[in-house]
N, C-alpha and C positions, 0 to 999 in steps of 0.2 A: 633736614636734620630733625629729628625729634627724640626730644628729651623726658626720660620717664621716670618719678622717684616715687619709688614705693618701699616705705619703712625707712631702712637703710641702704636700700641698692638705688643706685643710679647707674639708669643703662640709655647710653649713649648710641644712636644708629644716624648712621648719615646715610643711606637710603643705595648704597653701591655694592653692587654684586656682581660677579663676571656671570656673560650670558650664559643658559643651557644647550644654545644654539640650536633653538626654539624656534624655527622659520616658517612660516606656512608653504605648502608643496605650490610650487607655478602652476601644476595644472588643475587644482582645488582651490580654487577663490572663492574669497570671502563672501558670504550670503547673506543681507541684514533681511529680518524678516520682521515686520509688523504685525500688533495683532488687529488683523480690522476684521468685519462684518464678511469680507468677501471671503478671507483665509479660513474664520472658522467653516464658514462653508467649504470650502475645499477641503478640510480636513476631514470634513463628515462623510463628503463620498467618497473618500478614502477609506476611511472607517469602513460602510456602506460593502466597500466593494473588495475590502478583505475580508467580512465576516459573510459575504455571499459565495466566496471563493474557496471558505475553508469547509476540509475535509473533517475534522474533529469541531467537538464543542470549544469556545474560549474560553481562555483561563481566568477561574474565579473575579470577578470583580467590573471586568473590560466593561460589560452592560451597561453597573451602574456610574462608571465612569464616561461612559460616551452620551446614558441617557442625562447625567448633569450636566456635560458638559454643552449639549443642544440646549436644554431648559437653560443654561448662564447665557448661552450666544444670543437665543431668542429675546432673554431680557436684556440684552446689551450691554450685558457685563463679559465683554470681549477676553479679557486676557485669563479669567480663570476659564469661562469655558475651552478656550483654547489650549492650556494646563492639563487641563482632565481629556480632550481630545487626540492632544499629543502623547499622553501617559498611556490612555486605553493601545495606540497605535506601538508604541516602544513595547505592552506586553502581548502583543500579537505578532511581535517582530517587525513589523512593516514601519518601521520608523519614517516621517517624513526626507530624504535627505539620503537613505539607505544605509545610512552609518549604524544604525541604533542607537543615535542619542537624544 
């Protein structure tokens, strides 16, 4: 329950809602991914091997997002480079996962 008073309203929520019947599919299981040293790397030649693949130039930006995103991995700042990695791949379409997200 959490109780909120601002000014004069008091708004009272005790945390209950009927579900949206929000299941995940049986045959798409749950993925946790980490961000380590080995992932950025997999990302890269992913990266790597969409922009060797493609037929046109990439869209504004992917460069400098994949060339940060290698300089964070290299200094082992794992999770932003991995950020800018995943980002460059979502606007190449190639998303990790194939969903686009």
């Amino acid at each position: 329950m959490i109780v909120v008073l601002s000014g004069w309203v008091l708004v009272i929520w005790m945390g209950f809602a009927p579900t949206a019947g929000v299941l995940p599919a049986e045959d798409d299981p749950t993925r946790v991914l980490t961000d380590t040293p080995a992932y950025c790397l997999q990302l890269q030649l992913m990266l790597q091997d969409v922009l060797r693949q493609a037929t046109t130039p990439p869209p504004w930006g992917v460069a400098m997002l994949a060339a940060d995103g290698e300089r964070l991995c290299e200094q082992g700042q794992i999770h932003g480079g991995v950020t800018r990695l995943r980002r460059a791949l979502v606007l190449l379409g190639a998303a990790p996962g194939g969903r686009g997200d």
